[in-house]
DSSP file (Angstrom, degrees, kcal/mol; ACC not computed):
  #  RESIDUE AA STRUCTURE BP1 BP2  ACC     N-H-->O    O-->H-N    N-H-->O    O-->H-N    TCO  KAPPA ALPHA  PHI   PSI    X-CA   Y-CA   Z-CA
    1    1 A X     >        0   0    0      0, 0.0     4,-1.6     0, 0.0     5,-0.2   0.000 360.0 360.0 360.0 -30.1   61.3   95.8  122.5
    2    2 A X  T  4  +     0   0    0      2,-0.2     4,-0.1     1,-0.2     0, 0.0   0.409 360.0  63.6-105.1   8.5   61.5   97.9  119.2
    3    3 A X  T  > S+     0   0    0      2,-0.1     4,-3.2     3,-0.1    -1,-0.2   0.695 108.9  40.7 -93.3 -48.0   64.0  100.3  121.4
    4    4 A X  H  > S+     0   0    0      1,-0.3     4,-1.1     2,-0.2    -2,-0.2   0.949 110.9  50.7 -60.0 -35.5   66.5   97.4  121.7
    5    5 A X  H  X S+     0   0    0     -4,-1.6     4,-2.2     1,-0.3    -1,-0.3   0.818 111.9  54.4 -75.7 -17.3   66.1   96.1  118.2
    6    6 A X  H  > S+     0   0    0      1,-0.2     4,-2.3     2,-0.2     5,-0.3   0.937 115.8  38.0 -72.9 -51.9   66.9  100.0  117.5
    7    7 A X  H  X S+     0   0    0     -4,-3.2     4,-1.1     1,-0.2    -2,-0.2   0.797 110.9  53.2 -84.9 -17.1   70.0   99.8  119.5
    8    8 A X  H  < S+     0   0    0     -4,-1.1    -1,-0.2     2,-0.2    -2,-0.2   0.672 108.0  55.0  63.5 -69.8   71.3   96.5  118.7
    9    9 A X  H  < S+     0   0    0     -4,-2.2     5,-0.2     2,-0.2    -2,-0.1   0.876 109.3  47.8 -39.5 -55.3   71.0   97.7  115.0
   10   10 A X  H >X S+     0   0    0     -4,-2.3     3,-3.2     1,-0.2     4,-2.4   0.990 109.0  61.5 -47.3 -60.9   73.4  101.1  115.9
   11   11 A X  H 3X S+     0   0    0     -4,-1.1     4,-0.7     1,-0.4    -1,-0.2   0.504 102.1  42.5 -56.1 -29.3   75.3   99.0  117.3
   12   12 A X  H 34 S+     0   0    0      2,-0.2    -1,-0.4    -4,-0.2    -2,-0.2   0.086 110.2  50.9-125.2  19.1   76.1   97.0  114.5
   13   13 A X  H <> S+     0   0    0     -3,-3.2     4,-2.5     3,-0.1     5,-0.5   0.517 103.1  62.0-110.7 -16.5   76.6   99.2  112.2
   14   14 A X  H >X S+     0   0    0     -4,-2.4     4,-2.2    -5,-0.2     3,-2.0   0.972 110.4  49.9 -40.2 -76.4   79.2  101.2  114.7
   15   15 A X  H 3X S+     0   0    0     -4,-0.7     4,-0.8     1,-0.3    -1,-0.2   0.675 108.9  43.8 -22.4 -54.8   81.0   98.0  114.5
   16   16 A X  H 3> S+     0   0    0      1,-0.2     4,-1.6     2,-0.1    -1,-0.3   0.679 113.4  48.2 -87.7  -5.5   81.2   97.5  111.0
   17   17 A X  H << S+     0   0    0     -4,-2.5     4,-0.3    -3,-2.0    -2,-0.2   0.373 115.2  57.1 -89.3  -7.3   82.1  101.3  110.0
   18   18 A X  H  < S+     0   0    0     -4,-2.2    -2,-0.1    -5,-0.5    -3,-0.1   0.957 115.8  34.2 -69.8 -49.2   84.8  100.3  113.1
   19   19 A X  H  X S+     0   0    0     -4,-0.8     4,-1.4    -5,-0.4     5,-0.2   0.809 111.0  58.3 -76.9 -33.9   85.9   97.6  111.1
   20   20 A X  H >X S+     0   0    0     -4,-1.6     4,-1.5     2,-0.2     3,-1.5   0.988 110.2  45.4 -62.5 -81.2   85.5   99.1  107.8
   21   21 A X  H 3> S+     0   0    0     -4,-0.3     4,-1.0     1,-0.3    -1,-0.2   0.723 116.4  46.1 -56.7 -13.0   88.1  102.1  109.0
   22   22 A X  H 3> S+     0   0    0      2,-0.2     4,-0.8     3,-0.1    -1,-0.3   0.732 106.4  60.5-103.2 -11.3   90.8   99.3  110.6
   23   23 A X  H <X S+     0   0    0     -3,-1.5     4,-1.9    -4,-1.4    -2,-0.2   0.750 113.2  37.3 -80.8 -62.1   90.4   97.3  107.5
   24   24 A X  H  X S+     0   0    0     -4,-1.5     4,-1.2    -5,-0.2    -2,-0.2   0.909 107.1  57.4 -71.8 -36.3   91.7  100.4  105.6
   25   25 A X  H >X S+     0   0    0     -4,-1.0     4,-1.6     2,-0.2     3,-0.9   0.950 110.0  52.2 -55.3 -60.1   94.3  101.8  107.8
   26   26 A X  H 3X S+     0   0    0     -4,-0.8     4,-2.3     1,-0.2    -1,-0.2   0.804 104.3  53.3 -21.4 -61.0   95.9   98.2  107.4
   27   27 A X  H 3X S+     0   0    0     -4,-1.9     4,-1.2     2,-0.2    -1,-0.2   0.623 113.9  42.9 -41.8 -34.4   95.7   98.4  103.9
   28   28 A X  H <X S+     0   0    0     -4,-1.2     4,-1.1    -3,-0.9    -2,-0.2   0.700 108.6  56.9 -81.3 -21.0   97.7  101.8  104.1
   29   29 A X  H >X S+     0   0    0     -4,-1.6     3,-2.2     2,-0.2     4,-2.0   0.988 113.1  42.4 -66.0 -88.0   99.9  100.5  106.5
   30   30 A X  H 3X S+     0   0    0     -4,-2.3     4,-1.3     1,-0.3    -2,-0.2   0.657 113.4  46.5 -45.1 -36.5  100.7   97.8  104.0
   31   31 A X  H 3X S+     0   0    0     -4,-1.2     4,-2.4     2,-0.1    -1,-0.3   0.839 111.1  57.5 -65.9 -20.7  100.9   99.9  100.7
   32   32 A X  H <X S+     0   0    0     -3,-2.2     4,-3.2    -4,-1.1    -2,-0.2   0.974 109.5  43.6 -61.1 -65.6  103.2  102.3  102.9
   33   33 A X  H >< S+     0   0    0     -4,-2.0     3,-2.4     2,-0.2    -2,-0.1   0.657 115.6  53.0 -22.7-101.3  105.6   99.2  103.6
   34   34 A X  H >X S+     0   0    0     -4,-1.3     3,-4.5     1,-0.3     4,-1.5   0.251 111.6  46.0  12.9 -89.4  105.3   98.2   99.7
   35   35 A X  H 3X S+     0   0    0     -4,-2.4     4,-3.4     1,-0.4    -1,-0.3   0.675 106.9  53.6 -30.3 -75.9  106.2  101.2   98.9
   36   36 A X  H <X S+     0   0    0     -4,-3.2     4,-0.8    -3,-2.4    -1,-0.4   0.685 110.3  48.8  -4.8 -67.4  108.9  101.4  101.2
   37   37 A X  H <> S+     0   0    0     -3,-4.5     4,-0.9     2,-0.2     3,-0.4   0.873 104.3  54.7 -58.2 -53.3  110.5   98.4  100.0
   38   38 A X  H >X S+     0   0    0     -4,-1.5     4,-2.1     1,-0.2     3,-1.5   0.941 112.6  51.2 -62.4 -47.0  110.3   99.2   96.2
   39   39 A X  H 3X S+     0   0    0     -4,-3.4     4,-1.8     1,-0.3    -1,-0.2   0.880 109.1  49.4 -49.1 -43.3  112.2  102.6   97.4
   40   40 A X  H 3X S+     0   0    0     -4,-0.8     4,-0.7    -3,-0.4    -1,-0.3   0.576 110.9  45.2 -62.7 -26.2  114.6  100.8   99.0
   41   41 A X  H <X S+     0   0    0     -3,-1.5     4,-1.0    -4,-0.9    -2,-0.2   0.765 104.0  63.9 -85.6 -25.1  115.4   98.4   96.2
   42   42 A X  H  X S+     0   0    0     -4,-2.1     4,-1.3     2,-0.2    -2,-0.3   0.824 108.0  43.8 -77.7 -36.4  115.5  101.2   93.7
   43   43 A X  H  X S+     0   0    0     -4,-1.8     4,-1.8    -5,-0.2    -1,-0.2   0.866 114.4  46.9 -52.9 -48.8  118.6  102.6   95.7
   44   44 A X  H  < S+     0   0    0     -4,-0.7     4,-0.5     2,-0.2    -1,-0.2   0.815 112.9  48.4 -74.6 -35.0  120.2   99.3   96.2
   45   45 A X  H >< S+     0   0    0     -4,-1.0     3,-2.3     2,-0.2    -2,-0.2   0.988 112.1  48.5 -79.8 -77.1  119.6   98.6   92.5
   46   46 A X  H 3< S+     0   0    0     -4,-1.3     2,-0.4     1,-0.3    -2,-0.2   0.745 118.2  52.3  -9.9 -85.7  121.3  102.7   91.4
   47   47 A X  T 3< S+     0   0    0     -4,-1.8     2,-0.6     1,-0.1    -1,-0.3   0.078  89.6  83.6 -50.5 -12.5  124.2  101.4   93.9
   48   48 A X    <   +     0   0    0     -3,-2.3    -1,-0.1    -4,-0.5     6,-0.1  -0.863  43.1 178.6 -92.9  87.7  125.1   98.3   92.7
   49   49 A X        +     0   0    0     -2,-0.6     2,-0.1     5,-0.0    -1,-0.1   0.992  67.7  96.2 -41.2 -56.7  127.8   97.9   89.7
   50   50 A X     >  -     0   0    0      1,-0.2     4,-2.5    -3,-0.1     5,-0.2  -0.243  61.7-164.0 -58.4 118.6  127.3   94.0   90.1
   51   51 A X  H  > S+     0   0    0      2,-0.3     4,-0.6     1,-0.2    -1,-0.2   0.586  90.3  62.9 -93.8 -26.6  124.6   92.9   87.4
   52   52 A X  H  > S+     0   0    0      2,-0.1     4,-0.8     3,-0.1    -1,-0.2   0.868 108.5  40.2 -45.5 -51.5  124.2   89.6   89.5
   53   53 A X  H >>>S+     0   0    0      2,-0.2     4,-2.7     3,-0.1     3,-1.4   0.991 116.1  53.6 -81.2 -55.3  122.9   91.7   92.7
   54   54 A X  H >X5S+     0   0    0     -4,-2.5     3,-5.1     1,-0.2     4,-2.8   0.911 105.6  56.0 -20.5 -84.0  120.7   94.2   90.2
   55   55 A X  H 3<5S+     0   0    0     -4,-0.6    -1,-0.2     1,-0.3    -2,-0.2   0.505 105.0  49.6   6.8 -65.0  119.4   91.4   89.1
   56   56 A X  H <X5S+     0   0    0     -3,-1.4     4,-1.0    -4,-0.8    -1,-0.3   0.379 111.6  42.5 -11.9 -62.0  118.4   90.4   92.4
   57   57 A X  H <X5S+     0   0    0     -3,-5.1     4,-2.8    -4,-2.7     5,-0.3   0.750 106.0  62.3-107.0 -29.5  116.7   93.3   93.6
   58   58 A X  H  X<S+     0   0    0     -4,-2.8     4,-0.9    -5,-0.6    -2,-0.2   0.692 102.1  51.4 -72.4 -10.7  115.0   93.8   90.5
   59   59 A X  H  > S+     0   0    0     -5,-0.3     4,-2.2     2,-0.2    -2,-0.2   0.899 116.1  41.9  10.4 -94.3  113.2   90.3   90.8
   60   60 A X  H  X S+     0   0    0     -4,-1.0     4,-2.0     2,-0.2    -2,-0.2   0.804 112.1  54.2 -49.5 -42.6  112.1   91.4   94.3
   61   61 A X  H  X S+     0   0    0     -4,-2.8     4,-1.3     2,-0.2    -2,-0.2   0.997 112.1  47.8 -33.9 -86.2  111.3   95.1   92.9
   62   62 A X  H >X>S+     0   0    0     -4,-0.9     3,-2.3    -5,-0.3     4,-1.7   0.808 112.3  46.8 -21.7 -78.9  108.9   93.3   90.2
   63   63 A X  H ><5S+     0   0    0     -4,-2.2     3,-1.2     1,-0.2    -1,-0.2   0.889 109.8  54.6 -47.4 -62.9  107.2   91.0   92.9
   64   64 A X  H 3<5S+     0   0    0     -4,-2.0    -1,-0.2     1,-0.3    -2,-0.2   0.486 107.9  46.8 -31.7 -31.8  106.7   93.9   95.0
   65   65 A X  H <<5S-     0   0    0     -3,-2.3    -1,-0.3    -4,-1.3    -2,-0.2   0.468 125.6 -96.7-101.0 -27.6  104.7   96.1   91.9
   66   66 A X  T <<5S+     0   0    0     -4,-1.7    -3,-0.2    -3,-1.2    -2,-0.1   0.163  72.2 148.9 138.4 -18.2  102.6   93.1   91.3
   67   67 A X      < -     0   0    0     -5,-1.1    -1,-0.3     4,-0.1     2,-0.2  -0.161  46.8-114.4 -55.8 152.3  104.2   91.2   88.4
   68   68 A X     >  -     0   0    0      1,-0.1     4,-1.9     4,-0.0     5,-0.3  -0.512  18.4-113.6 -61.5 139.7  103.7   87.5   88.4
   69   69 A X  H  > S+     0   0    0      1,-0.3     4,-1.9     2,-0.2     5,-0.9   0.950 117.5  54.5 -45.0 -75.2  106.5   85.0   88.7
   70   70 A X  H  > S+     0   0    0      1,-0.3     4,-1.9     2,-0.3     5,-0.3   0.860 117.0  37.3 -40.9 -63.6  106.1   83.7   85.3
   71   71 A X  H >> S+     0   0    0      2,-0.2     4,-2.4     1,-0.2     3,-1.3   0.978 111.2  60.3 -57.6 -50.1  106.5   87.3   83.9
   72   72 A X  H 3<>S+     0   0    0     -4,-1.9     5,-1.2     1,-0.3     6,-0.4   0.989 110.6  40.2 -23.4 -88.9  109.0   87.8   86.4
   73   73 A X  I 3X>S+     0   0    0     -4,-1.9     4,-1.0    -5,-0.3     5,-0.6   0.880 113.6  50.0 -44.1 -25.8  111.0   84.9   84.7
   74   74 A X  I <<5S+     0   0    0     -4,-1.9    -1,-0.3    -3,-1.3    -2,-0.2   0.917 110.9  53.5 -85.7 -40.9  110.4   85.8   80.9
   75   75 A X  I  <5S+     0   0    0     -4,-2.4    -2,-0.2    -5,-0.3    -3,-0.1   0.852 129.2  13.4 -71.7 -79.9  111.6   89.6   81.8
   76   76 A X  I  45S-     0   0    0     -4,-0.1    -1,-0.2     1,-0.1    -3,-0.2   0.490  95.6-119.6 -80.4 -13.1  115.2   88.3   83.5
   77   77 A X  I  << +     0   0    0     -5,-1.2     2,-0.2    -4,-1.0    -4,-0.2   0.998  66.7 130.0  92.4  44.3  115.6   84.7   82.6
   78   78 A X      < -     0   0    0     -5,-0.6    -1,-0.2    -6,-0.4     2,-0.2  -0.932  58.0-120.7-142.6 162.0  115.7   83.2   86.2
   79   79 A X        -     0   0    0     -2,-0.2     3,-0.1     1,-0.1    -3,-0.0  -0.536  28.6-106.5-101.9-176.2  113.8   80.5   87.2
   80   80 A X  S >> S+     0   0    0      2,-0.3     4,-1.9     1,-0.2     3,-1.1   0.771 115.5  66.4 -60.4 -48.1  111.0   80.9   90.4
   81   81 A X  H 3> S+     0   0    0      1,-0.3     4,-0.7     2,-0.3    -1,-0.2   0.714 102.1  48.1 -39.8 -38.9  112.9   79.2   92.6
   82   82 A X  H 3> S+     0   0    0      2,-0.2     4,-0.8     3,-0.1    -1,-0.3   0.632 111.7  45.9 -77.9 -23.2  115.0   81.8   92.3
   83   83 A X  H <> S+     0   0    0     -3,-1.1     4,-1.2     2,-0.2    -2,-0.3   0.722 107.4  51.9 -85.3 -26.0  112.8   84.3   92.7
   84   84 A X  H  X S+     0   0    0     -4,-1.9     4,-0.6     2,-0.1    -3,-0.2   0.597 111.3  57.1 -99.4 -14.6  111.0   83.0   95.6
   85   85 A X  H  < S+     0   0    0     -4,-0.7    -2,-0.2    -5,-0.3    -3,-0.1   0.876 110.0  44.9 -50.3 -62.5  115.0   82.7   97.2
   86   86 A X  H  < S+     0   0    0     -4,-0.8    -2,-0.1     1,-0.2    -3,-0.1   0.970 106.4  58.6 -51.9 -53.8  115.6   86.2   96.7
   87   87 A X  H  <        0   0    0     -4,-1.2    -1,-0.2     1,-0.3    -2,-0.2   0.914 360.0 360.0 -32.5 -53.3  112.4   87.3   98.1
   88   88 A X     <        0   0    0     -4,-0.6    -1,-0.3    -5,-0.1    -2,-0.2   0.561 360.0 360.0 -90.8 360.0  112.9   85.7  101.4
């Protein structure tokens, strides 16, 4: 009996150090994207004369690094609506 609760225990901490390491690899997966993206906008942004399309990708840049809409709107003057357009 106290061999099962013994294995049962193992068992379940295998599980959660299982989950615990797929729980982070996700997370890296996802900052890797981020990351990704933000590179990708900072090129399109360089590449762009048109101050409309900057504009644009610097919005989506911003969301991407964490700012909030509402800073997001005081820094460029655009409403949310616009920001949550661009995004998608």
């Amino acid at each position: 009996m106290i061999s099962q609760h013994s294995q049962t225990a193992t068992l379940t901490v295998e599980v959660s150090q299982e989950q615990s390491r797929e729980g982070m690899l996700l997370e890296a997966i996802a900052r890797s994207a981020q990351e990704d993206a933000i590179a990708k906008l900072q090129d399109f942004i360089a590449l762009r004369p048109d101050a409309r399309e900057v504009r644009k990708a610097l919005a989506v840049k911003l969301v991407y690094q964490g700012y909030l809409y509402d800073e997001i709107q005081t820094i460029l003057d655009v409403s949310r609506g616009s920001i949550t357009a661009w995004k998608h």
